[in-house]
mmCIF file of the N, C-alpha and C atoms, coordinates in Angstrom:
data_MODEL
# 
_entry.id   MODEL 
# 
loop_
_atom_site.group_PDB 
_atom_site.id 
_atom_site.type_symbol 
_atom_site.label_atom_id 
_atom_site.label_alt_id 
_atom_site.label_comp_id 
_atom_site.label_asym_id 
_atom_site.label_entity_id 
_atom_site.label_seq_id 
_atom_site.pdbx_PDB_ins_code 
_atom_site.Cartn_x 
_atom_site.Cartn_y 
_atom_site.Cartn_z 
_atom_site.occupancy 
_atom_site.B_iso_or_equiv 
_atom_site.pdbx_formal_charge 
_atom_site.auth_seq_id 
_atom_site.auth_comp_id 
_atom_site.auth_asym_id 
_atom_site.auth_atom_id 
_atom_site.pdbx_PDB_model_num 
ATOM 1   N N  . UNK A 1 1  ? 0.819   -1.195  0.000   1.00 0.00 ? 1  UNK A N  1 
ATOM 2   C CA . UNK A 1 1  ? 0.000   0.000   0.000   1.00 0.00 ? 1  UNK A CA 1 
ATOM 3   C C  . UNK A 1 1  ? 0.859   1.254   0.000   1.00 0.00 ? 1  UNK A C  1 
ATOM 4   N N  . UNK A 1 2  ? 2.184   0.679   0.348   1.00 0.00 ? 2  UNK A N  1 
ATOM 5   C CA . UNK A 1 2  ? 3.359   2.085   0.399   1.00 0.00 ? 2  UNK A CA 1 
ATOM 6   C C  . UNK A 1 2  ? 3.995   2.320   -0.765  1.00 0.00 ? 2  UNK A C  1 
ATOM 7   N N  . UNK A 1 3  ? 3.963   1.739   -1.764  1.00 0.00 ? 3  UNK A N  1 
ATOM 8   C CA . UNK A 1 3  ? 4.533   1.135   -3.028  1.00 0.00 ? 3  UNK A CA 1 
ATOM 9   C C  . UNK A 1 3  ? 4.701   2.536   -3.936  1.00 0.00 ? 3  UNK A C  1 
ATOM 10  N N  . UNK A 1 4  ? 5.495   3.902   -4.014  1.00 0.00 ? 4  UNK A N  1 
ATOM 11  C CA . UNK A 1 4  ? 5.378   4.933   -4.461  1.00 0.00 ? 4  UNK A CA 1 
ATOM 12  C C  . UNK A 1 4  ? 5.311   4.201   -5.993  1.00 0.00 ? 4  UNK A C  1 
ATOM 13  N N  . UNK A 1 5  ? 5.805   3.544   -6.583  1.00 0.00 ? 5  UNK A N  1 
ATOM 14  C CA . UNK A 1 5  ? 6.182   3.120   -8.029  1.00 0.00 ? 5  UNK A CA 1 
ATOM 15  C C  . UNK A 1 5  ? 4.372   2.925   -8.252  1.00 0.00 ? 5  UNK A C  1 
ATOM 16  N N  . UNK A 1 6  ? 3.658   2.052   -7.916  1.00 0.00 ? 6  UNK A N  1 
ATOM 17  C CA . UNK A 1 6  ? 2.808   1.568   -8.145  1.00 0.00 ? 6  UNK A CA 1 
ATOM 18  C C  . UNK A 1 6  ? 1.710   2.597   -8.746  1.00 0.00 ? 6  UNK A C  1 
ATOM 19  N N  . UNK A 1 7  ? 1.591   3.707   -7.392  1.00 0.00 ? 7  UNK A N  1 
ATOM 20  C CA . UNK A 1 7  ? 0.616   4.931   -8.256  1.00 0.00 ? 7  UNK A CA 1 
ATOM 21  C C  . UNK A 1 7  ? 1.237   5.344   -9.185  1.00 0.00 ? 7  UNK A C  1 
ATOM 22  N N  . UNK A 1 8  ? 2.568   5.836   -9.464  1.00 0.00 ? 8  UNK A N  1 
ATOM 23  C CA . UNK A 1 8  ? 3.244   6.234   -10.733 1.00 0.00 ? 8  UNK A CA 1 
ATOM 24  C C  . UNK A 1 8  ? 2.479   5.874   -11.830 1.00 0.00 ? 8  UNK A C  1 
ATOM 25  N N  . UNK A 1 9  ? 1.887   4.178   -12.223 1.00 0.00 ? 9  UNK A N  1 
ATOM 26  C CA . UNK A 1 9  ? 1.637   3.945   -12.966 1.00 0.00 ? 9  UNK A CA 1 
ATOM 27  C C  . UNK A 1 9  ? 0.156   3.697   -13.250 1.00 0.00 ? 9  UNK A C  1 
ATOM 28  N N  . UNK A 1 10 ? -0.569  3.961   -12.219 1.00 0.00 ? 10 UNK A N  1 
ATOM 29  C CA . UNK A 1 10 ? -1.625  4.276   -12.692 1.00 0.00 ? 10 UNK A CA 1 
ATOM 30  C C  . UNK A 1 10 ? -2.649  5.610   -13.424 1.00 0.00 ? 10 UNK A C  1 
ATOM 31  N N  . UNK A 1 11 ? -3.929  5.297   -13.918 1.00 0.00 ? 11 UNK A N  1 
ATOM 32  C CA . UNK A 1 11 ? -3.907  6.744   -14.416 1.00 0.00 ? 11 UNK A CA 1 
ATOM 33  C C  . UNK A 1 11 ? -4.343  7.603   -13.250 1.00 0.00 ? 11 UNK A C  1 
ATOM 34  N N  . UNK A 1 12 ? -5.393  8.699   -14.022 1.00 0.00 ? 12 UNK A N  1 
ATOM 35  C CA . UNK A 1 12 ? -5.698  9.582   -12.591 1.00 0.00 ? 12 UNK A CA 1 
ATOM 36  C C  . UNK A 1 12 ? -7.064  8.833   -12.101 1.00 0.00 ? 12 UNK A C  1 
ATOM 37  N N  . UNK A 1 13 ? -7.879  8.123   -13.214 1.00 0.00 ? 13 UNK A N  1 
ATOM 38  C CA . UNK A 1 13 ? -8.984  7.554   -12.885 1.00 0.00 ? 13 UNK A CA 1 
ATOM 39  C C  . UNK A 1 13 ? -8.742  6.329   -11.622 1.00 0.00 ? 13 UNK A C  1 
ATOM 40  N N  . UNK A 1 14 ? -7.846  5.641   -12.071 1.00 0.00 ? 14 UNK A N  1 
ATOM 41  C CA . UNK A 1 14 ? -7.504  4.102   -11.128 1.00 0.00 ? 14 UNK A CA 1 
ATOM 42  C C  . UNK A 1 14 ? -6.570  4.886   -9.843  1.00 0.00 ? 14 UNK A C  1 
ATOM 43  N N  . UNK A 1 15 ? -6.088  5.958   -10.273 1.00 0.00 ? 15 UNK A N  1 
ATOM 44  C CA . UNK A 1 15 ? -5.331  5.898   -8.559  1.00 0.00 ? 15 UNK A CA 1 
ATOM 45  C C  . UNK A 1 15 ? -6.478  7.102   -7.871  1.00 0.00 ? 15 UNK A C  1 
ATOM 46  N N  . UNK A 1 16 ? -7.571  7.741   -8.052  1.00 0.00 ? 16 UNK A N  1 
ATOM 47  C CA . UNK A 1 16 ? -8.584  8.558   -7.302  1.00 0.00 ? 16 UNK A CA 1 
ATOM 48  C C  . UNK A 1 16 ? -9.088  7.391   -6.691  1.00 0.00 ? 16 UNK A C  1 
ATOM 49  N N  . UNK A 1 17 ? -9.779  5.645   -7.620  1.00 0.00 ? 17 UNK A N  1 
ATOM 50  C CA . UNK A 1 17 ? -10.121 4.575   -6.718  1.00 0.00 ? 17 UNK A CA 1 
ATOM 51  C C  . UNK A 1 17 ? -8.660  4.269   -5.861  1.00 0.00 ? 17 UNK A C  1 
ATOM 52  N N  . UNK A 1 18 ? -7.764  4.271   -5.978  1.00 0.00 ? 18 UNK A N  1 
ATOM 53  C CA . UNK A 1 18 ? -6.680  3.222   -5.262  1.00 0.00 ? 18 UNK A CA 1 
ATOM 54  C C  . UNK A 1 18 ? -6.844  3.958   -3.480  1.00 0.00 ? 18 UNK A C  1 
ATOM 55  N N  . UNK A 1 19 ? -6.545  5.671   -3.653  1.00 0.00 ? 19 UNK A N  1 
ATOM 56  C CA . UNK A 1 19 ? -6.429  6.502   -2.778  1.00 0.00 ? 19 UNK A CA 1 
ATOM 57  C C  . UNK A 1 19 ? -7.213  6.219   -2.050  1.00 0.00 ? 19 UNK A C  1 
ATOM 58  N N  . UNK A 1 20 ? -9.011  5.955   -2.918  1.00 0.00 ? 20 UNK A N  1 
ATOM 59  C CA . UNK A 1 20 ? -10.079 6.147   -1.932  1.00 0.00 ? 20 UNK A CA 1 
ATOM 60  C C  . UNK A 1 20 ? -10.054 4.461   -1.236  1.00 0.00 ? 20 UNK A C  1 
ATOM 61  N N  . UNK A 1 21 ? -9.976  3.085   -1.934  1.00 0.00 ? 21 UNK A N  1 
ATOM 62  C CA . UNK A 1 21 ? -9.554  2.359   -1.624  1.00 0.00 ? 21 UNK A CA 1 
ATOM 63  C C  . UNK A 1 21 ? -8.906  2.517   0.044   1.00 0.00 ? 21 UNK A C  1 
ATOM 64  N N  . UNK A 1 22 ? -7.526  3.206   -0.407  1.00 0.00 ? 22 UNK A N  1 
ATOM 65  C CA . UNK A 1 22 ? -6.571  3.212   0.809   1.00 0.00 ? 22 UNK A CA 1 
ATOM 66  C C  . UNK A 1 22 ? -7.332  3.849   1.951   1.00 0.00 ? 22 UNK A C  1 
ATOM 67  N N  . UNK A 1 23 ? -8.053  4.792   2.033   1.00 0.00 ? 23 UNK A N  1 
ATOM 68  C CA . UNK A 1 23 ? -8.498  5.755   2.775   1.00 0.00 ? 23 UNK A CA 1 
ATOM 69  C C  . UNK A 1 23 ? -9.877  4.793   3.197   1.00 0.00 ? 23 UNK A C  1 
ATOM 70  N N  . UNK A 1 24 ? -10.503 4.018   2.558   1.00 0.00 ? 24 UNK A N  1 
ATOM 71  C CA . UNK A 1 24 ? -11.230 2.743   3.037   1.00 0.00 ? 24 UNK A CA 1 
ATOM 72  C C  . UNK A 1 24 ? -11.152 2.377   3.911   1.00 0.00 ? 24 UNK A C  1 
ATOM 73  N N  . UNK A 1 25 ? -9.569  1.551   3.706   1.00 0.00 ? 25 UNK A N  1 
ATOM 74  C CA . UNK A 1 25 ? -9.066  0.345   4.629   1.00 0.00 ? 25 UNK A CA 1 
ATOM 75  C C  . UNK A 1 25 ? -9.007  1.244   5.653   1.00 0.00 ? 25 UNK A C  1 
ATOM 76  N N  . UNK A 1 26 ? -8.593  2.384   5.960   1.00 0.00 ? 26 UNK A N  1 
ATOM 77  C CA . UNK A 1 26 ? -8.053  3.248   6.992   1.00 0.00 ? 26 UNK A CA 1 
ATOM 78  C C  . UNK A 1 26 ? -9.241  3.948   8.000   1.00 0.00 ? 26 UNK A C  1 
ATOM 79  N N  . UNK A 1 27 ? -9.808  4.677   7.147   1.00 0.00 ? 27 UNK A N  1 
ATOM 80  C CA . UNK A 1 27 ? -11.540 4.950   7.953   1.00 0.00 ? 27 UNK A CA 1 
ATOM 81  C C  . UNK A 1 27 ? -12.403 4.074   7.869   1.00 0.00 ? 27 UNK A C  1 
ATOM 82  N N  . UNK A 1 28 ? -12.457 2.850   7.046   1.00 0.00 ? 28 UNK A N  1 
ATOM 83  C CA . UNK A 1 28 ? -13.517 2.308   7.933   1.00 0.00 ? 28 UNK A CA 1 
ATOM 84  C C  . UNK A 1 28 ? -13.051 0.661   8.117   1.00 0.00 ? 28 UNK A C  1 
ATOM 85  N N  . UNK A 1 29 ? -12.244 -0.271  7.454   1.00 0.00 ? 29 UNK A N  1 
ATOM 86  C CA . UNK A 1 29 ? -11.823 -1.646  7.938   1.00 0.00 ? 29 UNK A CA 1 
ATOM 87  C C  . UNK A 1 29 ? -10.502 -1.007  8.965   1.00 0.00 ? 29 UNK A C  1 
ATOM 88  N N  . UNK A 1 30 ? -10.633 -0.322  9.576   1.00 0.00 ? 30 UNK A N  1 
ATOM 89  C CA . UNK A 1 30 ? -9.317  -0.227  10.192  1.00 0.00 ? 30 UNK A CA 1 
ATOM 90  C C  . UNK A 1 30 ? -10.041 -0.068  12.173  1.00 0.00 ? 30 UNK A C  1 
ATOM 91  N N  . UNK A 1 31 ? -9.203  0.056   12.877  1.00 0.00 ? 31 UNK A N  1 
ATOM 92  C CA . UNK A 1 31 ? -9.713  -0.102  14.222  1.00 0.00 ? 31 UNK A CA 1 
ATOM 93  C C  . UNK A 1 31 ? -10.488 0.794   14.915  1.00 0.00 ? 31 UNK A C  1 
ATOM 94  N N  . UNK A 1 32 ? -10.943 1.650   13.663  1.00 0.00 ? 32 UNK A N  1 
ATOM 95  C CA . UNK A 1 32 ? -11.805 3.218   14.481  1.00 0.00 ? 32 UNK A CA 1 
ATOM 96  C C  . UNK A 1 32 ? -11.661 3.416   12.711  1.00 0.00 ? 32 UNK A C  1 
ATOM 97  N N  . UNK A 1 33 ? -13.305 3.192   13.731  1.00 0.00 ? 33 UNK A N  1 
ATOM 98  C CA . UNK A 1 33 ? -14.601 3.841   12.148  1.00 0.00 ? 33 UNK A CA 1 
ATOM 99  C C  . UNK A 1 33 ? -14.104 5.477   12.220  1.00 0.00 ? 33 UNK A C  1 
ATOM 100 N N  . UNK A 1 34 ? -14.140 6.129   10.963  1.00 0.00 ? 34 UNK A N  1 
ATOM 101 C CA . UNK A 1 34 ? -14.199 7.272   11.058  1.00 0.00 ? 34 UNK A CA 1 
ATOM 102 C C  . UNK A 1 34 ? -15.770 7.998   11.212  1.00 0.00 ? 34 UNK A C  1 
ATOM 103 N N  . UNK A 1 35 ? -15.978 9.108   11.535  1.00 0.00 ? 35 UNK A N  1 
ATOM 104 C CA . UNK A 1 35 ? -17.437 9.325   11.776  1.00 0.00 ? 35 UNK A CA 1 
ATOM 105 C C  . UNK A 1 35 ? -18.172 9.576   10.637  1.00 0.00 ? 35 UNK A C  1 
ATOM 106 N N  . UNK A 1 36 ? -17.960 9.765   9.536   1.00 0.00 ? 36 UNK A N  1 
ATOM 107 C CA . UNK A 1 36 ? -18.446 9.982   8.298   1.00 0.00 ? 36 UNK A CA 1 
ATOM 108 C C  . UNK A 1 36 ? -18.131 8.622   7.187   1.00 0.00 ? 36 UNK A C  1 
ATOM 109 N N  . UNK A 1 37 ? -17.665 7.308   7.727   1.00 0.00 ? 37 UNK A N  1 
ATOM 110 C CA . UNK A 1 37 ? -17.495 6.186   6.875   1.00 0.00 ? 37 UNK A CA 1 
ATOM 111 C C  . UNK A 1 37 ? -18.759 6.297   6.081   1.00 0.00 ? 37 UNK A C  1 
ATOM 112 N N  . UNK A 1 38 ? -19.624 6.335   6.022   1.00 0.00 ? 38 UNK A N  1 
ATOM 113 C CA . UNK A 1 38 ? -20.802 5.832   5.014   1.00 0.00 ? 38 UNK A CA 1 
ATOM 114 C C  . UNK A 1 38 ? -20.336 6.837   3.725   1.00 0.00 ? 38 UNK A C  1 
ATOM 115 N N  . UNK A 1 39 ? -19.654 7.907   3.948   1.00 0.00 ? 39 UNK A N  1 
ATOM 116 C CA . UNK A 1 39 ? -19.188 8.674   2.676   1.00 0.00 ? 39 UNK A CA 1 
ATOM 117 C C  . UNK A 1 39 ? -17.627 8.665   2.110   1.00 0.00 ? 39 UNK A C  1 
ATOM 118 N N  . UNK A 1 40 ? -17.304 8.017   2.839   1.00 0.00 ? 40 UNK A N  1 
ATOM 119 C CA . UNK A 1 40 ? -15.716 7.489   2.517   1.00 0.00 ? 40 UNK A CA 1 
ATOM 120 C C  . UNK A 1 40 ? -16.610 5.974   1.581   1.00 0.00 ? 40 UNK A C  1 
ATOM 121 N N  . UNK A 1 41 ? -17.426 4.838   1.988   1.00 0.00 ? 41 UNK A N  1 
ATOM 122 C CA . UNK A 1 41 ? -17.291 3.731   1.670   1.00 0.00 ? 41 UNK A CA 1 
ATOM 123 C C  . UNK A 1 41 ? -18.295 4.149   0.067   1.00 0.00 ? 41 UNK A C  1 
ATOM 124 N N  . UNK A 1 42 ? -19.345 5.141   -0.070  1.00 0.00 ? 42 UNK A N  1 
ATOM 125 C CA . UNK A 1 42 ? -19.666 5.650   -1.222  1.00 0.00 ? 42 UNK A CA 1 
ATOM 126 C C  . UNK A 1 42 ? -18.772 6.198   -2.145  1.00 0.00 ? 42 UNK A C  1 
ATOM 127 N N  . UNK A 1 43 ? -18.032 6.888   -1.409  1.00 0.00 ? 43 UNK A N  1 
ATOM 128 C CA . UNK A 1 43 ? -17.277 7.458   -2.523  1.00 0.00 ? 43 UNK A CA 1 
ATOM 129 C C  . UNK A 1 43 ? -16.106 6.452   -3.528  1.00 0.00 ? 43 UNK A C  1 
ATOM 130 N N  . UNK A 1 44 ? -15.901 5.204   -2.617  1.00 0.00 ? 44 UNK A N  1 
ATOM 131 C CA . UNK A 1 44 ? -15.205 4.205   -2.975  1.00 0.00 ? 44 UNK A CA 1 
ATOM 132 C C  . UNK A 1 44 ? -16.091 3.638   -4.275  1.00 0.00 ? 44 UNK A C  1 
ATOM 133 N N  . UNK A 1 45 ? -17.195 3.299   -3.701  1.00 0.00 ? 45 UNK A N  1 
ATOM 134 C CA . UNK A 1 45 ? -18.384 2.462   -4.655  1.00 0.00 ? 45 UNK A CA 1 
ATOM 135 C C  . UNK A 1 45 ? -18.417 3.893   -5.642  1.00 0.00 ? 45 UNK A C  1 
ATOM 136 N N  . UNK A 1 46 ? -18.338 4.737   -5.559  1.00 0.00 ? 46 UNK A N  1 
ATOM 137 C CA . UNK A 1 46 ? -19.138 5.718   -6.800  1.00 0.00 ? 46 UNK A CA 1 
ATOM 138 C C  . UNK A 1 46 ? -17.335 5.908   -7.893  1.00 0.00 ? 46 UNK A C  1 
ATOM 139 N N  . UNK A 1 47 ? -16.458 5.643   -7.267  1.00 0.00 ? 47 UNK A N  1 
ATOM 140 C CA . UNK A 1 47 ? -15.164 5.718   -8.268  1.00 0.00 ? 47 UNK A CA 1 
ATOM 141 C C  . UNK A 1 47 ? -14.759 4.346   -8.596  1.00 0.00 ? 47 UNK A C  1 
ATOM 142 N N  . UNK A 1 48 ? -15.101 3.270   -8.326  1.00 0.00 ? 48 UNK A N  1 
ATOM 143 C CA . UNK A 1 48 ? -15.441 2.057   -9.009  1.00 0.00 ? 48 UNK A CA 1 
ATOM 144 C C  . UNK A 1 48 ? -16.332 1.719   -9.829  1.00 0.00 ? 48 UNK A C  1 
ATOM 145 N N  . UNK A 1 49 ? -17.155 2.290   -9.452  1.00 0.00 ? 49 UNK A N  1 
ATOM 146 C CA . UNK A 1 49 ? -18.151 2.211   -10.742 1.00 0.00 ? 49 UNK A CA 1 
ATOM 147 C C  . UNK A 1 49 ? -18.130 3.264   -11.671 1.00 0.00 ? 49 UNK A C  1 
ATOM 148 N N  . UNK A 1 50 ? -17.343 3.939   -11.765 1.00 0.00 ? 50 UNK A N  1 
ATOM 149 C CA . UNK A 1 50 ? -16.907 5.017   -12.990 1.00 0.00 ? 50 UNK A CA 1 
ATOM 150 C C  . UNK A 1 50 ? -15.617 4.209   -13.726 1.00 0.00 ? 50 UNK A C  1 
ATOM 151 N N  . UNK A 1 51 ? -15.273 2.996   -13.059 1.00 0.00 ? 51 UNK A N  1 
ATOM 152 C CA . UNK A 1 51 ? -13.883 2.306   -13.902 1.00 0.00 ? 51 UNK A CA 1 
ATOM 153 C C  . UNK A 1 51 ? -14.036 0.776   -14.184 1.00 0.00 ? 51 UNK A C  1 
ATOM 154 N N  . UNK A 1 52 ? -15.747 1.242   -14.323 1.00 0.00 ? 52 UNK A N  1 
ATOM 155 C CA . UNK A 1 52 ? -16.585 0.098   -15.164 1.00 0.00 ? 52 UNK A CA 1 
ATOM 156 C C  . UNK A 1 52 ? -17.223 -1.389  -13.958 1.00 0.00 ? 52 UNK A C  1 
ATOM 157 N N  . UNK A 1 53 ? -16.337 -1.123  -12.354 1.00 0.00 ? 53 UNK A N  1 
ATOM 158 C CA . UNK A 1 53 ? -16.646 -1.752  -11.503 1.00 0.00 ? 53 UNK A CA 1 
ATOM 159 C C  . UNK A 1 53 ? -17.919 -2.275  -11.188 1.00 0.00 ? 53 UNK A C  1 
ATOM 160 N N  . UNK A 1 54 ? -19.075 -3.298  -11.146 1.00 0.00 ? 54 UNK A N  1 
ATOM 161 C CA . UNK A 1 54 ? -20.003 -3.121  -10.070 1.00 0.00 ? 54 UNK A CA 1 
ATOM 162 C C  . UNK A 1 54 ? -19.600 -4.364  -8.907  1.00 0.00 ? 54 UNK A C  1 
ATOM 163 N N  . UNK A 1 55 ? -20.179 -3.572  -7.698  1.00 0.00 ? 55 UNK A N  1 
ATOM 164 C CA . UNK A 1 55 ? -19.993 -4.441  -6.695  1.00 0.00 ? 55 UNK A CA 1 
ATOM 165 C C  . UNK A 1 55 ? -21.013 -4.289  -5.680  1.00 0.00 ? 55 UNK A C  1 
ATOM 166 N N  . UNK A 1 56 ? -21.013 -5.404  -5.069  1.00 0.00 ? 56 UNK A N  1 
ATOM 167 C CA . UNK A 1 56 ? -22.049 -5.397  -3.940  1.00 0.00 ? 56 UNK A CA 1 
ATOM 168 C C  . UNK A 1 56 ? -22.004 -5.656  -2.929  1.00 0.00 ? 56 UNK A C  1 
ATOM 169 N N  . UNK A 1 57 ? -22.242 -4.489  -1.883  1.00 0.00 ? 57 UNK A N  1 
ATOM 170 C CA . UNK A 1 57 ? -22.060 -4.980  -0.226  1.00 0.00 ? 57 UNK A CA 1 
ATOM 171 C C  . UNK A 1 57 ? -22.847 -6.281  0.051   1.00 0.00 ? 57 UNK A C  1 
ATOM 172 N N  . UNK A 1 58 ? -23.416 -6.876  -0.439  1.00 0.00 ? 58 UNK A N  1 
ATOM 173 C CA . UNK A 1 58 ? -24.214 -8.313  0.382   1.00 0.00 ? 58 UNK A CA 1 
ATOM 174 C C  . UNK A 1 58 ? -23.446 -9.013  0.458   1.00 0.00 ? 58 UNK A C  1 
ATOM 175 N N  . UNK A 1 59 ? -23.989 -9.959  1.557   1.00 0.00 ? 59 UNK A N  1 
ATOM 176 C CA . UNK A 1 59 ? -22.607 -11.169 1.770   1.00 0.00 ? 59 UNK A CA 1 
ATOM 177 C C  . UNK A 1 59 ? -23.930 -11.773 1.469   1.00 0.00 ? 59 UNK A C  1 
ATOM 178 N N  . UNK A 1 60 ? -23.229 -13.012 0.456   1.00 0.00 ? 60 UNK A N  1 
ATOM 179 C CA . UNK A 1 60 ? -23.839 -13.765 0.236   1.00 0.00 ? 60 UNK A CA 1 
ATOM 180 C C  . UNK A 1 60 ? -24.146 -15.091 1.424   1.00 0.00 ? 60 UNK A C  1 
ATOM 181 N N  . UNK A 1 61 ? -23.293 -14.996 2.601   1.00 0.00 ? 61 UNK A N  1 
ATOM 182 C CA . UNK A 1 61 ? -23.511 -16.118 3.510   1.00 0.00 ? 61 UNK A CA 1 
ATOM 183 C C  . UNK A 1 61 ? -23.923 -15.553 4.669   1.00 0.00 ? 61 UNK A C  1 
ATOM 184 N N  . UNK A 1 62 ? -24.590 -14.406 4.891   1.00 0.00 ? 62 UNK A N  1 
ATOM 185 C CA . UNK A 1 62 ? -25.617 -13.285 5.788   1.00 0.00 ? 62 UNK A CA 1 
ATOM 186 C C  . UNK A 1 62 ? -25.848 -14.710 6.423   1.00 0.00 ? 62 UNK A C  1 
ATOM 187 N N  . UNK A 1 63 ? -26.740 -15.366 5.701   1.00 0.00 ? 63 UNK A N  1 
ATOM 188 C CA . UNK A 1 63 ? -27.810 -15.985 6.601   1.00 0.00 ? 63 UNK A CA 1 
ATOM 189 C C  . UNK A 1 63 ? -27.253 -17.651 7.276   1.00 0.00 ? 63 UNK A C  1 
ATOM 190 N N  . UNK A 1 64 ? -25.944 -17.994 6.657   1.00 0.00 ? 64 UNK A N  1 
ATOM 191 C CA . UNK A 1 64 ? -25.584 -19.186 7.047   1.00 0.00 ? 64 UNK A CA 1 
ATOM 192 C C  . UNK A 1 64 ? -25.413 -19.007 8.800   1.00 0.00 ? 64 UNK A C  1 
ATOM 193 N N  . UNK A 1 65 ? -25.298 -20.048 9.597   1.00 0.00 ? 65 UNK A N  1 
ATOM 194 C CA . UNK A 1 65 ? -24.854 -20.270 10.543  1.00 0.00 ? 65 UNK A CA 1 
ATOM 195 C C  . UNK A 1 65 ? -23.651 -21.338 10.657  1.00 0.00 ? 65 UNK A C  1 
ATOM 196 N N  . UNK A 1 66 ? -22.815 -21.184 12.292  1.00 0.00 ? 66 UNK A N  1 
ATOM 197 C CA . UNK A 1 66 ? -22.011 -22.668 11.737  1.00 0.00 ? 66 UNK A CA 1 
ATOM 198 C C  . UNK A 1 66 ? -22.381 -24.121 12.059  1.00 0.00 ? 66 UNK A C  1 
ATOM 199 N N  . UNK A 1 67 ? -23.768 -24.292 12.154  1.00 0.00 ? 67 UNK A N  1 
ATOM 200 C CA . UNK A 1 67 ? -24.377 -25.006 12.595  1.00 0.00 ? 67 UNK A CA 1 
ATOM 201 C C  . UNK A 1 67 ? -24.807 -25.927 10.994  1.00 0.00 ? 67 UNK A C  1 
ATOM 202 N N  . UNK A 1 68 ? -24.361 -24.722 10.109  1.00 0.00 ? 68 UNK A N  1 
ATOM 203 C CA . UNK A 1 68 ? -25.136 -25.763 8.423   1.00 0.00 ? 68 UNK A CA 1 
ATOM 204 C C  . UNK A 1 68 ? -23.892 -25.988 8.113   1.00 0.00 ? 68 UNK A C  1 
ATOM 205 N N  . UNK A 1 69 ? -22.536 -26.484 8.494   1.00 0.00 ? 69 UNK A N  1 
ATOM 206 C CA . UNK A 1 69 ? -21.022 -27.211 7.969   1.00 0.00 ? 69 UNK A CA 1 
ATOM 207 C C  . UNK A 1 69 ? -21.235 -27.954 8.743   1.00 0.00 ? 69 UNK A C  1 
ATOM 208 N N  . UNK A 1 70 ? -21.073 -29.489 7.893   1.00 0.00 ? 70 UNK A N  1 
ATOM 209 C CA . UNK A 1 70 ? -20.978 -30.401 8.904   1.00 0.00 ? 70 UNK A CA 1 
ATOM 210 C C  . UNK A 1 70 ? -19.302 -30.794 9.503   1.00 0.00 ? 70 UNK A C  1 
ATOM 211 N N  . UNK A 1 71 ? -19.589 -31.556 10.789  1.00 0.00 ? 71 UNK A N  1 
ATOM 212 C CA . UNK A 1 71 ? -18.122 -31.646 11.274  1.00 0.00 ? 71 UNK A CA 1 
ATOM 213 C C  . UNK A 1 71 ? -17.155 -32.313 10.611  1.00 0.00 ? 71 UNK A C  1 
ATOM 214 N N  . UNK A 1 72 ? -15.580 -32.033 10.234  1.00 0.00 ? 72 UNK A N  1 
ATOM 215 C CA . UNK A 1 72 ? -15.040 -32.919 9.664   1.00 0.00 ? 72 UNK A CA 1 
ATOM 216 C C  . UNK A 1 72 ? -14.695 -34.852 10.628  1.00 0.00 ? 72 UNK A C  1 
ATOM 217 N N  . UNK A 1 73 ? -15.049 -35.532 10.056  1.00 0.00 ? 73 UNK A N  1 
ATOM 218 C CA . UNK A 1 73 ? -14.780 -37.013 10.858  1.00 0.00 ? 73 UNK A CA 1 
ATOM 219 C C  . UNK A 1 73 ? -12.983 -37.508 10.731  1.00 0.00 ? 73 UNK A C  1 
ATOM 220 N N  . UNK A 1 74 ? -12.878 -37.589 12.304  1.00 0.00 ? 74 UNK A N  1 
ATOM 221 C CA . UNK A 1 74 ? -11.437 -37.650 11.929  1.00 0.00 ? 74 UNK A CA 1 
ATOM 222 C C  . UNK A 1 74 ? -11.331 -39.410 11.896  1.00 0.00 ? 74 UNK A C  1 
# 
């Protein structure tokens, strides 16, 4: 994520996502939500989807428990 070479080579479109990306991990997967995350994690989703991205917050296993894996038999 420290990688100065790396933004070098992106354009301005892919490193505005990389930044907001970084600034992601930092305000909101990081150990203290920032107080405005819901507009840090939009602004992520709204410059991904300008670089043809779609994505979707659902987890697709919301509803599993670990009660539906069965145990491995040793």
């Amino acid at each position: 994520m420290q990688d100065k070479r790396f933004n070098e080579d992106l354009n301005e479109t892919e490193r505005n996502a990389w930044l907001s990306f970084k600034r992601t991990c930092k305000d909101f997967l990081g150990n203290h939500k920032a107080v405005n995350y819901q507009d840090v994690v939009q602004n992520l989703l709204t410059l991904y989807k300008g670089m043809g991205c779609n994505m979707s917050l659902k987890n697709p296993l919301s509803g599993v428990t670990l009660g539906f894996f069965p145990r491995k038999s040793r």
